[in-house]
PASEBA-1860 file (N, C-alpha, C; in nm, 3 decimals):
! residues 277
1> XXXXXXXX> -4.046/0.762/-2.309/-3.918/0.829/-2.287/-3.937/0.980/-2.290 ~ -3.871/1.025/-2.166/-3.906/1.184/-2.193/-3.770/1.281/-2.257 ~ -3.816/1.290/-2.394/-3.731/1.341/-2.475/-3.682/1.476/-2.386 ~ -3.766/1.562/-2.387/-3.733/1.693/-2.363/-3.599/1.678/-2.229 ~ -3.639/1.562/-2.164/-3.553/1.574/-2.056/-3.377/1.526/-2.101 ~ -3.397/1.425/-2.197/-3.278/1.377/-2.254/-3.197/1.503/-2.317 ~ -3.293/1.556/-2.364/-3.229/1.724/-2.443/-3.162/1.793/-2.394 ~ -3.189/1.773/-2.259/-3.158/1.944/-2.133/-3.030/1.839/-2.063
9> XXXXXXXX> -3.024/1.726/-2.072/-2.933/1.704/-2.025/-2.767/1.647/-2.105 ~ -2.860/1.679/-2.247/-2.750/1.621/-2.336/-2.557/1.754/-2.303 ~ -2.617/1.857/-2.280/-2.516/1.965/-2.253/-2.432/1.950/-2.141 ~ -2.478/1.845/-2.035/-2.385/1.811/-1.931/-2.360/1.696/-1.881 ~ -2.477/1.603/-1.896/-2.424/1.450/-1.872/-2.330/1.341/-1.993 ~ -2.264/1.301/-1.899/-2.256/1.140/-2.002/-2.340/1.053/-1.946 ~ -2.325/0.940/-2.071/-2.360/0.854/-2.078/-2.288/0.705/-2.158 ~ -2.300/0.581/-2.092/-2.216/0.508/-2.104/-2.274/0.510/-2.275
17> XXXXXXXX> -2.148/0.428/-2.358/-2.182/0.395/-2.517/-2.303/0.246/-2.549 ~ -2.273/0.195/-2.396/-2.338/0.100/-2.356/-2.507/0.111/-2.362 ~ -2.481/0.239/-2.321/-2.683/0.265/-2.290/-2.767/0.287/-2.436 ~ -2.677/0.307/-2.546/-2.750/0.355/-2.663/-2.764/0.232/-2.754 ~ -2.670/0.110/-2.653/-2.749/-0.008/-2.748/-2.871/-0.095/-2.663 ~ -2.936/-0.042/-2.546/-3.046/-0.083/-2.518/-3.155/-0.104/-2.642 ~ -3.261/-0.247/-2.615/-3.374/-0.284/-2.717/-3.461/-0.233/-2.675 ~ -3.447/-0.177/-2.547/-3.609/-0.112/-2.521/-3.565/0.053/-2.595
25> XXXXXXXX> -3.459/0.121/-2.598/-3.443/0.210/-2.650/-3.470/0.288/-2.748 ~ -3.598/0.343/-2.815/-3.658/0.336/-2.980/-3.685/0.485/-2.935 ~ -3.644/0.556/-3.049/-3.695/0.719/-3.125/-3.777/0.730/-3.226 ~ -3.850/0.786/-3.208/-3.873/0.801/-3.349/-3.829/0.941/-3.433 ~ -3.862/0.894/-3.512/-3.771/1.020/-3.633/-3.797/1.199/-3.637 ~ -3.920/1.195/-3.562/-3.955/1.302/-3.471/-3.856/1.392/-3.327 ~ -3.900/1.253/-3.279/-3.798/1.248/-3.169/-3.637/1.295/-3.164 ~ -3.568/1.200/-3.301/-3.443/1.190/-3.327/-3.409/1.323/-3.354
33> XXXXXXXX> -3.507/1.394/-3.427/-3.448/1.545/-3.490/-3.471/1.669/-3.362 ~ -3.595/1.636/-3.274/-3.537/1.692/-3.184/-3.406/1.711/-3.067 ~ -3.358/1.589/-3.037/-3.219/1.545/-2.999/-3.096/1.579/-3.084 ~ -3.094/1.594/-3.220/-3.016/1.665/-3.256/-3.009/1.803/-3.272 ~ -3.086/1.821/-3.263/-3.068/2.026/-3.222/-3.000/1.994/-3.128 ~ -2.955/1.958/-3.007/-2.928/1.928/-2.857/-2.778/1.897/-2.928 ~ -2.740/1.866/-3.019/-2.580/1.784/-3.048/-2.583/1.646/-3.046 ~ -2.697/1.539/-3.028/-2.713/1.370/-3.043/-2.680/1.356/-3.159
41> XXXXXXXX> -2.601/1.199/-3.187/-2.655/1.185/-3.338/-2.666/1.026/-3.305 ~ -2.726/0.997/-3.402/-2.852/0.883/-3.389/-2.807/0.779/-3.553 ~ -2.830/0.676/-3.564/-2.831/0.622/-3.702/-2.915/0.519/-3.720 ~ -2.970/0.460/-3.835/-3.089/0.403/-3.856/-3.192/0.453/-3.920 ~ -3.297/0.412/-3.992/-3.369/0.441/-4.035/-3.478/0.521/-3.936 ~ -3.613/0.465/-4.025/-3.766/0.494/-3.948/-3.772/0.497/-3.812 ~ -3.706/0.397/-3.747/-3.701/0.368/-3.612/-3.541/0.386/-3.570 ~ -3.540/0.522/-3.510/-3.372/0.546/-3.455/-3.316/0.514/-3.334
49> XXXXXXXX> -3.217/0.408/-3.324/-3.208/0.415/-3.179/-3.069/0.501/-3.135 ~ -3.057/0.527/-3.052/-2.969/0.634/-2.972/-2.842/0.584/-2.988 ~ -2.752/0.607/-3.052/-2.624/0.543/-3.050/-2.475/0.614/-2.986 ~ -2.479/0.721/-2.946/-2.417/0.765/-2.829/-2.389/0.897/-2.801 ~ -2.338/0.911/-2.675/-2.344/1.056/-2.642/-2.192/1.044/-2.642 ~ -2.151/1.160/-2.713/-1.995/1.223/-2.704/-2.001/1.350/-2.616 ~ -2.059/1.362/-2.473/-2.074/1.436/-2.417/-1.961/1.410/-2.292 ~ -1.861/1.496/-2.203/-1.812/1.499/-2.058/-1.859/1.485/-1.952
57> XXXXXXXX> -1.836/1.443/-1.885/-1.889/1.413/-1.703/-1.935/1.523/-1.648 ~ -2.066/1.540/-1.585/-2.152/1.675/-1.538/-2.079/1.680/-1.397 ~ -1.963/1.797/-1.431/-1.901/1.844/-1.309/-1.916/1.994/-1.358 ~ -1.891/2.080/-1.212/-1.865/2.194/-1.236/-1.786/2.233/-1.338 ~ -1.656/2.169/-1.370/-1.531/2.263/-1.395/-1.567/2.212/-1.563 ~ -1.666/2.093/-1.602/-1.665/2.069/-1.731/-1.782/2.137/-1.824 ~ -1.870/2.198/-1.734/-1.972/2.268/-1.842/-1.930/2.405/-1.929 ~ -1.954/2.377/-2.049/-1.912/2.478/-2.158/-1.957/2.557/-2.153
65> XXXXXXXX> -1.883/2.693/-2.176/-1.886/2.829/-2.193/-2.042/2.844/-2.258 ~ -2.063/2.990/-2.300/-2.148/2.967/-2.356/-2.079/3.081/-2.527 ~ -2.142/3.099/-2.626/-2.041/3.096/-2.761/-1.988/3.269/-2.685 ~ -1.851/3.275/-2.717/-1.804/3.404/-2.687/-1.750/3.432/-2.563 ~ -1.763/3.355/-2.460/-1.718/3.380/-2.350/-1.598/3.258/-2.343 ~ -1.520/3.276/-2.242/-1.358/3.200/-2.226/-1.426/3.138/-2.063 ~ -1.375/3.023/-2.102/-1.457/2.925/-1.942/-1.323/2.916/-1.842 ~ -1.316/2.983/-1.730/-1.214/2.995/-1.653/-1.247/2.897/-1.571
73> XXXXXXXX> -1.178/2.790/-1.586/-1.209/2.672/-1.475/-1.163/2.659/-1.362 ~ -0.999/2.721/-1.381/-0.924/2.730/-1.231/-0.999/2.821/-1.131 ~ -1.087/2.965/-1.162/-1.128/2.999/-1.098/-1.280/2.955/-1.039 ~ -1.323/2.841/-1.105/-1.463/2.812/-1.062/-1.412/2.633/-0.966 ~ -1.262/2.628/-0.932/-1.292/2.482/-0.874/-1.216/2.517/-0.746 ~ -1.288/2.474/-0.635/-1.301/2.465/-0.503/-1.307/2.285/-0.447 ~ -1.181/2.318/-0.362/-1.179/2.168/-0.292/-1.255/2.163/-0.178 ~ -1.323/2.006/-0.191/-1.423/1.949/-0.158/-1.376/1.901/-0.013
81> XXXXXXXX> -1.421/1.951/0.100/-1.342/1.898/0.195/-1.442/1.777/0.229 ~ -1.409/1.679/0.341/-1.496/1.535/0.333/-1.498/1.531/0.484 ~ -1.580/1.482/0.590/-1.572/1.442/0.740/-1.477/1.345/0.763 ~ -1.469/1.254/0.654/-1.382/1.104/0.714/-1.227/1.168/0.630 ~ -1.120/1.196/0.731/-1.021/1.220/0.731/-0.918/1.142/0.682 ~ -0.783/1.172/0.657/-0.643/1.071/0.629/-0.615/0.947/0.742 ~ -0.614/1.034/0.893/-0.661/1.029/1.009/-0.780/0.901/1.087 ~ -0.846/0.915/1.018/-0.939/0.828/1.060/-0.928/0.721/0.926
89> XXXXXXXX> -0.851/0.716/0.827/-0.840/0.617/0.699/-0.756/0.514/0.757 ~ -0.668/0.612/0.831/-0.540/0.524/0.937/-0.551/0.471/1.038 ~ -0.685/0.473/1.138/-0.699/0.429/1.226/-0.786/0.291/1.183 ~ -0.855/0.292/1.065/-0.954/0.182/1.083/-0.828/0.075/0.991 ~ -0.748/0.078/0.893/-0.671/-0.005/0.891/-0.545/-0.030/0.963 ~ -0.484/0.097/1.063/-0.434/0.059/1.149/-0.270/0.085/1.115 ~ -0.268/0.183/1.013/-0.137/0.204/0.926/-0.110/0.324/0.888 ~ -0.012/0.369/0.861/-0.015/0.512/0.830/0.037/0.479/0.653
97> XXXXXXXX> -0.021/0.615/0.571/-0.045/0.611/0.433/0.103/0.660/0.391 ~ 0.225/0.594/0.308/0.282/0.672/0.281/0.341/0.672/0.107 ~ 0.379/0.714/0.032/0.486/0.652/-0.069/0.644/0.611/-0.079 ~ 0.632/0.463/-0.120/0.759/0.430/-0.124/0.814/0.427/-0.275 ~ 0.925/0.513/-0.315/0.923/0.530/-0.462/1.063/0.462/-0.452 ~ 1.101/0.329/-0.500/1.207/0.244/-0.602/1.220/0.316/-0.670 ~ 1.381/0.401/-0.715/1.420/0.399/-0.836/1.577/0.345/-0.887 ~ 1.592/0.333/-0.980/1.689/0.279/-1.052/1.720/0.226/-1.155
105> XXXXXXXX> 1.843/0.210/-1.255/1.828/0.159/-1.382/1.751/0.023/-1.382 ~ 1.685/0.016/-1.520/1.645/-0.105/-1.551/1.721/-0.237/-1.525 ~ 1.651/-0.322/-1.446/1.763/-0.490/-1.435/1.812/-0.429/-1.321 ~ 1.777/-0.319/-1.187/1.870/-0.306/-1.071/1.735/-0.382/-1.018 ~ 1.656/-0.473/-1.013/1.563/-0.540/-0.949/1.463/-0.427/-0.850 ~ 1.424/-0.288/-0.894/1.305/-0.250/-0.888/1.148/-0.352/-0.853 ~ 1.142/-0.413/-1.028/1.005/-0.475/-0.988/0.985/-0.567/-0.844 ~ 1.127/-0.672/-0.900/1.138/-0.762/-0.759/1.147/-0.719/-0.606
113> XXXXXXXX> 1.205/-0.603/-0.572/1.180/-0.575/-0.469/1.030/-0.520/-0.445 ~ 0.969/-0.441/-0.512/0.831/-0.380/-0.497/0.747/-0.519/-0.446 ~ 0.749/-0.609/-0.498/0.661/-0.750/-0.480/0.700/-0.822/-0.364 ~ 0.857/-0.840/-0.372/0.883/-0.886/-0.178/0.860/-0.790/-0.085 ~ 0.841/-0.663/-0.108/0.751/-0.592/-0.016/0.672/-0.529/0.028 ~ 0.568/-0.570/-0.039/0.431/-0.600/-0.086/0.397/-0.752/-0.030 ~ 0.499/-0.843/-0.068/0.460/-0.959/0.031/0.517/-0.945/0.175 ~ 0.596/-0.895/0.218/0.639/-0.855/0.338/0.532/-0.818/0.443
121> XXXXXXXX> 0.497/-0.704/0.371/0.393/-0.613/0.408/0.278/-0.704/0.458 ~ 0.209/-0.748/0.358/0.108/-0.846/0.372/0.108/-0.943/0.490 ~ 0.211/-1.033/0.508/0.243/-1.062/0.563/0.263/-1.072/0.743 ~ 0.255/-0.892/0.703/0.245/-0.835/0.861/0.118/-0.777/0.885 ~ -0.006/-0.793/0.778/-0.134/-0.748/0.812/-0.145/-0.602/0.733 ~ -0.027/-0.571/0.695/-0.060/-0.395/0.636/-0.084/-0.434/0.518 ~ -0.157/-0.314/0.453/-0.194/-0.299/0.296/-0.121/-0.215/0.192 ~ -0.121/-0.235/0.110/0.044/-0.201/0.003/-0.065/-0.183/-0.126
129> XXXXXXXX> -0.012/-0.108/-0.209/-0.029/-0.143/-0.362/0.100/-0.078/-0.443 ~ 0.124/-0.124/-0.526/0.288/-0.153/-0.625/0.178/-0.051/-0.756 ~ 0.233/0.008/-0.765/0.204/0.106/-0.931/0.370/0.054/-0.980 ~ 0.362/-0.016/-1.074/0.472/-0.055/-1.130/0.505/0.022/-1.283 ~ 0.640/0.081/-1.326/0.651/0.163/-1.390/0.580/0.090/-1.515 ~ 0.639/-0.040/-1.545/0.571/-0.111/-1.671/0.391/-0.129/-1.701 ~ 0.341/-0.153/-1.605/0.194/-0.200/-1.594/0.142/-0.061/-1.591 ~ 0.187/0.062/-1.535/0.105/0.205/-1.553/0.059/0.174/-1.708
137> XXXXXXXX> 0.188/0.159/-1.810/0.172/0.199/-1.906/0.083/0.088/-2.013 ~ 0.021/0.035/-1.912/-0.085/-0.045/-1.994/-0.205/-0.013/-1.990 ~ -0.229/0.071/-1.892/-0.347/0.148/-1.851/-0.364/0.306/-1.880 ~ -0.319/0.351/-1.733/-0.302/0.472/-1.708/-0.195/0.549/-1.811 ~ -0.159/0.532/-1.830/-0.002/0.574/-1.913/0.020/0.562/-2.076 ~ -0.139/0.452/-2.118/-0.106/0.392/-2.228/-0.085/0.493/-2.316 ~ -0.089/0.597/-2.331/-0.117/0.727/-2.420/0.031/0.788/-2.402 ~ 0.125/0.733/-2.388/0.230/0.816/-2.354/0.362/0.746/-2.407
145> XXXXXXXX> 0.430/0.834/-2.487/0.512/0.758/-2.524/0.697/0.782/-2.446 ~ 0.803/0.754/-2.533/0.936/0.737/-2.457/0.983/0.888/-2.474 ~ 0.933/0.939/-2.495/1.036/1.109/-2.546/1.029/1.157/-2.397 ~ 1.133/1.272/-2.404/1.131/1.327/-2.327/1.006/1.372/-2.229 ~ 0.917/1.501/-2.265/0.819/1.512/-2.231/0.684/1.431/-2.165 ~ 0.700/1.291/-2.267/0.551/1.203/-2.231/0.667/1.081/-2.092 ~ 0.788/1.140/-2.053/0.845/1.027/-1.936/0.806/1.149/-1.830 ~ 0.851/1.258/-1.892/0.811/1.333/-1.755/0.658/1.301/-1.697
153> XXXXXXXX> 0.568/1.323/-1.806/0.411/1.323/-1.800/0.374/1.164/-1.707 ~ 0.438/1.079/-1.782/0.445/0.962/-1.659/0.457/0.927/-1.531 ~ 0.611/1.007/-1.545/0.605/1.058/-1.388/0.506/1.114/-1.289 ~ 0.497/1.228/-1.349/0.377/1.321/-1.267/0.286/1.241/-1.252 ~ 0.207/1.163/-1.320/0.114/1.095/-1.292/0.104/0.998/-1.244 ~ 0.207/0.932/-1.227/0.194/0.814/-1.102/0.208/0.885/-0.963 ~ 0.307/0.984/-0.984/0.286/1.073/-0.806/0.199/1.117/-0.806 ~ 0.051/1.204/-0.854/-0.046/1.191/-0.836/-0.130/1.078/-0.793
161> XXXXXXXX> -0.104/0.987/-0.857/-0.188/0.901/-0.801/-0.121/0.809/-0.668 ~ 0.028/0.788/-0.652/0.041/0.723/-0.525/-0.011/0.842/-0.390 ~ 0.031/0.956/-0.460/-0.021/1.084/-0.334/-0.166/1.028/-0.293 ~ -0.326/1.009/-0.384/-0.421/0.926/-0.326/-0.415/0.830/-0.269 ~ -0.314/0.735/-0.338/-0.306/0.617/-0.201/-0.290/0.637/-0.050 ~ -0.186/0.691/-0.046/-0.114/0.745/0.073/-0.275/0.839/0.160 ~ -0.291/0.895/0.094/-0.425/0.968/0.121/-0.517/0.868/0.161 ~ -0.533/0.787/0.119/-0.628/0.655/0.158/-0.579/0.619/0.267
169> XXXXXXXX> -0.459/0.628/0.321/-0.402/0.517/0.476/-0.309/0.387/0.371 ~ -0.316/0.387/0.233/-0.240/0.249/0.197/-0.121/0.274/0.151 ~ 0.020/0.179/0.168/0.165/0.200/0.205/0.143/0.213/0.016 ~ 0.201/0.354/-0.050/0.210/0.290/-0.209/0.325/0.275/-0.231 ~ 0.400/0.192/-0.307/0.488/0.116/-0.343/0.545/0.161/-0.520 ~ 0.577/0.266/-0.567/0.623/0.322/-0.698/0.735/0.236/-0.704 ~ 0.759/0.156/-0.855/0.855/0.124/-0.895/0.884/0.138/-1.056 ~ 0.999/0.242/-1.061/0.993/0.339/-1.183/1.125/0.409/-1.166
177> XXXXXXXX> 1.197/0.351/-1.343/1.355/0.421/-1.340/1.332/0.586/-1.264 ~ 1.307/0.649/-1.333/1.256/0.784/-1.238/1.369/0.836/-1.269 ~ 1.433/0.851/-1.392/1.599/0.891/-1.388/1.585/1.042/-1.332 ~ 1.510/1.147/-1.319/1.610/1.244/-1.349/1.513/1.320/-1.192 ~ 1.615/1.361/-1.094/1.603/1.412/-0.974/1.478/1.548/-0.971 ~ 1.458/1.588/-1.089/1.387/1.730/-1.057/1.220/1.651/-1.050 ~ 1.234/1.580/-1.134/1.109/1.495/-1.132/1.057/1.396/-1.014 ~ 1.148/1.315/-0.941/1.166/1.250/-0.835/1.119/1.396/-0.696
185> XXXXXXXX> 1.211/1.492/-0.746/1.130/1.608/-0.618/0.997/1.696/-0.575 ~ 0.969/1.656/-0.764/0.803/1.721/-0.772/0.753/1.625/-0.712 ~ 0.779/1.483/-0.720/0.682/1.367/-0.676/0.680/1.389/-0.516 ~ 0.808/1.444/-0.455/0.820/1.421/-0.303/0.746/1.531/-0.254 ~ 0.754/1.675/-0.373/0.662/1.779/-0.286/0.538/1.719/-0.308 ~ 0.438/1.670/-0.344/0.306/1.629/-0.330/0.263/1.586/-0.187 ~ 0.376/1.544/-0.143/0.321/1.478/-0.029/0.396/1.539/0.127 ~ 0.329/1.549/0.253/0.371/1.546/0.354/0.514/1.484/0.385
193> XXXXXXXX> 0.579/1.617/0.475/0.715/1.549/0.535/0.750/1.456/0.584 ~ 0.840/1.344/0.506/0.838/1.240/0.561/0.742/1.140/0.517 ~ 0.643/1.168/0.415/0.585/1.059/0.380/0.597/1.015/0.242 ~ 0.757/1.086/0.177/0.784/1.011/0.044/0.924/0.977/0.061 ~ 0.958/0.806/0.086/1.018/0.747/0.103/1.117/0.666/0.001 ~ 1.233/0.762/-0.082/1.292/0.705/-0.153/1.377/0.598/-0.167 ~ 1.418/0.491/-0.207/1.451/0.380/-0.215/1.533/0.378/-0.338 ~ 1.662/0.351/-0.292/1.802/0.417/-0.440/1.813/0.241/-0.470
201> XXXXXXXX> 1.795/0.185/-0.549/1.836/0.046/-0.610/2.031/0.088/-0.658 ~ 2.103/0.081/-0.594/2.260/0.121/-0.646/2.277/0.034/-0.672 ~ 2.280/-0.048/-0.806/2.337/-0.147/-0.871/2.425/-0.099/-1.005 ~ 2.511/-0.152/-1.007/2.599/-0.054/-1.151/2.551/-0.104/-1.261 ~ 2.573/-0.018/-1.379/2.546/-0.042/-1.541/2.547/-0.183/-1.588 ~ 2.735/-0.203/-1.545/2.752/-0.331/-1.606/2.672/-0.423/-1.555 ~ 2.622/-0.461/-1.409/2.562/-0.546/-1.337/2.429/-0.554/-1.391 ~ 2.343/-0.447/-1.417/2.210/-0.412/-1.460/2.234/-0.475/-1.641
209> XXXXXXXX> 2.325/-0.436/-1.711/2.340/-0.507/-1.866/2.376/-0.609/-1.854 ~ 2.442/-0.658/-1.772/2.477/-0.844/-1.809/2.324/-0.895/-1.741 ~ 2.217/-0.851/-1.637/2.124/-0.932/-1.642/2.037/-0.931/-1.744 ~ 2.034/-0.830/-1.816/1.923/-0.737/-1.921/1.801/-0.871/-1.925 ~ 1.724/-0.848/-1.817/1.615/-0.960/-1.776/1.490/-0.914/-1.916 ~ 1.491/-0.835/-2.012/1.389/-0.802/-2.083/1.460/-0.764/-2.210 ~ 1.601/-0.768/-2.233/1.658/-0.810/-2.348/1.689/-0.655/-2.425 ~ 1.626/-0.543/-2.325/1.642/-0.397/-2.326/1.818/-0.360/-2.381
217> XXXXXXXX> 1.896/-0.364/-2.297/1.989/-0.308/-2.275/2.061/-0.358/-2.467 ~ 2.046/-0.499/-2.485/2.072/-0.586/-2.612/2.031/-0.477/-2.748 ~ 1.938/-0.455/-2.721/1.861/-0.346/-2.823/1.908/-0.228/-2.838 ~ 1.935/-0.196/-2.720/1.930/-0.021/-2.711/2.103/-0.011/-2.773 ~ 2.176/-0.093/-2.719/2.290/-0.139/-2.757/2.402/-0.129/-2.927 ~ 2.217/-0.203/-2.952/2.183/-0.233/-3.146/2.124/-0.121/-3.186 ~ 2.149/-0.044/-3.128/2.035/0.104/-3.200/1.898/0.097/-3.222 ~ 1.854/0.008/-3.204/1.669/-0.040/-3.186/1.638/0.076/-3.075
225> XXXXXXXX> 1.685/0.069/-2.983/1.595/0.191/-2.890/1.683/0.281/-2.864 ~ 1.666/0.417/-2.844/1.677/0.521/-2.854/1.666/0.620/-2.718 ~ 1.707/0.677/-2.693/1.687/0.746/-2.568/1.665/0.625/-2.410 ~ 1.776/0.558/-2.422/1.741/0.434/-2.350/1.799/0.448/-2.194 ~ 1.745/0.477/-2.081/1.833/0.547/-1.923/1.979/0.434/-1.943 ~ 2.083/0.487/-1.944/2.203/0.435/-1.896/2.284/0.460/-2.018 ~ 2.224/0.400/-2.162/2.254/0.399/-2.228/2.297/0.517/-2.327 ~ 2.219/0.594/-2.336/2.259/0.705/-2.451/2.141/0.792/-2.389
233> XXXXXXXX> 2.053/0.782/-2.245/2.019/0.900/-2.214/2.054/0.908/-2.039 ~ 2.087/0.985/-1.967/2.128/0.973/-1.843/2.043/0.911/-1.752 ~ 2.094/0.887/-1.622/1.994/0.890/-1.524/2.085/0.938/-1.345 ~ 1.993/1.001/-1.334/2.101/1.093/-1.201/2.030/1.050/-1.070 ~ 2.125/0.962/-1.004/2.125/0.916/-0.873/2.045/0.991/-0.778 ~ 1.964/0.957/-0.708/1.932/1.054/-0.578/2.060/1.110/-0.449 ~ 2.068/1.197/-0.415/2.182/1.259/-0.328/2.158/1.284/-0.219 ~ 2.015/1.250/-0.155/1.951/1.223/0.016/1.830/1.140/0.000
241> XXXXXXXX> 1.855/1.014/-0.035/1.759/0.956/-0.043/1.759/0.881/0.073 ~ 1.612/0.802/0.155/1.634/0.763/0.283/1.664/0.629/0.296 ~ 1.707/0.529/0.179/1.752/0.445/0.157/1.814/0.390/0.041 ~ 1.904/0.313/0.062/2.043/0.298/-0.029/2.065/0.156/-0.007 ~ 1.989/0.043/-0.124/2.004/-0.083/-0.168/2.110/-0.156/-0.262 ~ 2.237/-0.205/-0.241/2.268/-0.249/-0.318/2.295/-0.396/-0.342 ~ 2.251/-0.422/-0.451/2.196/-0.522/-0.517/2.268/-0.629/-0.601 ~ 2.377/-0.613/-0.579/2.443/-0.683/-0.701/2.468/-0.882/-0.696
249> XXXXXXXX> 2.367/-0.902/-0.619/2.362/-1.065/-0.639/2.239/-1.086/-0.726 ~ 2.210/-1.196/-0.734/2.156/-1.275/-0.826/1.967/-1.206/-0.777 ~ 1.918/-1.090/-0.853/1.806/-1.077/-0.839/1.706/-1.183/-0.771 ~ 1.686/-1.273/-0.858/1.600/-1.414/-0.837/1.591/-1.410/-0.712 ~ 1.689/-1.451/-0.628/1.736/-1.468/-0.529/1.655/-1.487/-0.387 ~ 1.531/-1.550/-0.349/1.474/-1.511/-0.295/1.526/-1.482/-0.124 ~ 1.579/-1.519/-0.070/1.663/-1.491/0.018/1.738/-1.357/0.009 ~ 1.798/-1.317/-0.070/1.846/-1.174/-0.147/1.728/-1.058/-0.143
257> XXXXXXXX> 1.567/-1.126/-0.205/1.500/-1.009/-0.175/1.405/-0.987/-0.085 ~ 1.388/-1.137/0.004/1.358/-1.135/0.150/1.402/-0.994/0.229 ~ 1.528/-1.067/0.230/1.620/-0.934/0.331/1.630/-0.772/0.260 ~ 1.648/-0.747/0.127/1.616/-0.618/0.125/1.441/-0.555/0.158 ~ 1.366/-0.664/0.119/1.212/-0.574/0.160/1.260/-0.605/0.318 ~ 1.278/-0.647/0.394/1.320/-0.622/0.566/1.398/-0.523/0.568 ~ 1.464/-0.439/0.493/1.533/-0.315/0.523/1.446/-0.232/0.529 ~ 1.327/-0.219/0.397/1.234/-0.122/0.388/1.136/-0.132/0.531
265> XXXXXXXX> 1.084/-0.261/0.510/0.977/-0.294/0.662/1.069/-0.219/0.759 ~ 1.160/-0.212/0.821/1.228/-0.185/0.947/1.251/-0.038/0.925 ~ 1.270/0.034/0.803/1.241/0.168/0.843/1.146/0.187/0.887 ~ 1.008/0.133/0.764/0.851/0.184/0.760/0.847/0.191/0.949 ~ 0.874/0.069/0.998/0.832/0.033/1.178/0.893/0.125/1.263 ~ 1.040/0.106/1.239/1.137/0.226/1.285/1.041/0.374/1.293 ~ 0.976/0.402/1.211/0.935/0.559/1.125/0.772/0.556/1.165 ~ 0.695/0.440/1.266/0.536/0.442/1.268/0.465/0.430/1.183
273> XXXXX> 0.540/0.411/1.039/0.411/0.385/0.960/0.337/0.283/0.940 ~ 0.421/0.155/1.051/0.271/0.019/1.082/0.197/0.031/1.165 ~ 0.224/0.117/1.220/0.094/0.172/1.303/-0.043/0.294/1.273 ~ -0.118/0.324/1.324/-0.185/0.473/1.309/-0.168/0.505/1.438 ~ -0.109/0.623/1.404/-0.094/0.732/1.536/-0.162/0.839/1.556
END
C-alpha cells in the first residue's frame, strides 16, 4: 500500500466507510502514525486497519482554505457546459422536459392524481417521475422538519431537483401542499417559460377534512399538530395557475382520476410537450 499516496490524498478525496473495512487492508503502527499527521484516525491495536475517512468529495469548490485565508467558493465555481444538450435529451426520448407542480390542501387528492398521470403518461410511451411531497421526506428531505423555515427549505429543494428532471427531457410530476405563492414562484422562476406547469387541486376544507385519508386533519384538530395548512396555518391559492381541478367526488374514484390526469395529458399535447421539437 502506498502510504505516502493515501496521505496526499487524504486533504481532498473521500472515501466510502465501506473501504476501511476491507481484510486485505492492514497498517502498521508506523504507517498509522504517519496517516494521522494527514487527519486519519485508525483503531486497533499492533495491526491498524483504516477505519474511515471523514473527508468531502474532491471538487473544486470543496478544497479547504489553507489556515488564515477565507475560501471564496462562489467565486471559484464555473458552470460546466456539456455537448449533449436539453435538446438532444428530447429528441432521443421523444418528449419535451417539463414540471408539473400539484398543489393543494392535504386530502384534495394531490398524490392520486400525480400516479394517474404518471400512468397516463406511461401509457402513451412518455416518461414521468412523481417527487411526491411525502416520500421527499424520507430521503431527500429527511433532515427537515414542519416549521416554517425547514417547509420553505423543502420546497426549494424539490424545485431544484424537478428543474434536473425537466433538464433531462423527463415530464416531472411535484406533488406538494406548496401553500404559500412566493415559494410556488421561486419554483416557477427556475425554469424556462412555460415549462412550469401549475395544477390548482380546488377542493374545499370541509371536503379535504371529512376525507382526512391520513387521519391529519383529526389531530391537528386535537392540538397534536401544530402549524397544520388549512388548519391554524394558511395556504394561499394560486391566482394564474394553468390549470384548475376540482375534485370534490370520491378521490378513489378511478374513473374520477382517469379523466382529471386526461385534462393534464391534453394540455401537456395541446402545449408539444409529447413531442420533441
Amino acid at each position: 500500500m502506498d502510504v505516502a499516496a493515501v496521505g496526499r490524498c487524504a486533504g481532498r478525496c473521500y472515501v466510502s466507510p465501506a473501504f476501511g473495512e476491507s481484510r486485505n487492508l492492514r497498517l502498521s503502527s508506523s504507517d498509522s502514525r504517519r496517516l494521522e499527521h494527514a487527519g486519519l484516525k485508525f483503531g486497533g491495536k499492533s495491526q491498524r486497519r483504516l477505519s474511515f475517512f471523514r473527508r468531502i468529495m474532491a471538487t473544486d469548490e470543496s478544497i479547504s482554505a489553507r489556515p488564515g485565508e477565507t475560501q471564496q467558493i462562489n467565486g471559484n465555481i464555473v458552470w460546466h457546459s456539456c455537448p449533449i444538450s436539453k435538446c438532444d435529451r428530447q429528441e432521443l426520448i421523444n418528449q419535451k422536459g417539463c414540471v408539473i407542480w400539484i398543489t393543494g390542501l392535504s386530502g384534495s387528492g394531490k398524490s392520486s392524481l400525480a400516479c394517474a398521470l404518471s400512468r397516463a403518461l406511461y401509457n402513451r410511451g412518455k416518461l414521468s417521475y412523481i417527487l411526491d411531497g411525502d416520500n421527499v421526506r424520507h430521503g431527500l428531505n429527511s433532515d427537515l422538519s414542519f416549521k416554517g423555515e425547514d417547509r420553505a427549505e423543502n420546497i426549494r429543494r424539490v424545485g431544484e431537483v424537478a428543474r434536473l428532471f425537466a433538464d433531462a427531457g423527463i415530464i416531472c410530476i411535484a406533488s406538494l401542499i406548496s401553500p404559500y405563492r412566493k415559494e410556488r414562484a421561486a419554483c416557477r422562476a427556475l425554469l424556462p417559460l412555460g415549462d412550469f406547469i401549475e395544477v390548482f387541486m380546488d377542493v374545499p376544507l370541509h371536503v379535504c377534512e371529512a376525507r382526512d385519508p391520513k387521519g391529519l386533519y383529526k389531530r391537528a384538530r386535537a392540538g397534536e399538530i401544530k402549524g397544520f395548512t388549512g388548519i391554524d396555518d394558511p395556504y394561499e391559492p394560486p391566482l394564474d395557475c394553468e390549470i384548475v381541478i376540482q375534485n370534490n367526488r370520491d378521490e378513489n374514484s378511478s374513473s374520477s382520476l382517469s379523466e382529471m390526469a386526461e385534462i393534464v395529458v391534453s394540455y401537456l399535447d395541446q402545449n408539444g410537450y409529447l413531442k420533441a421539437s
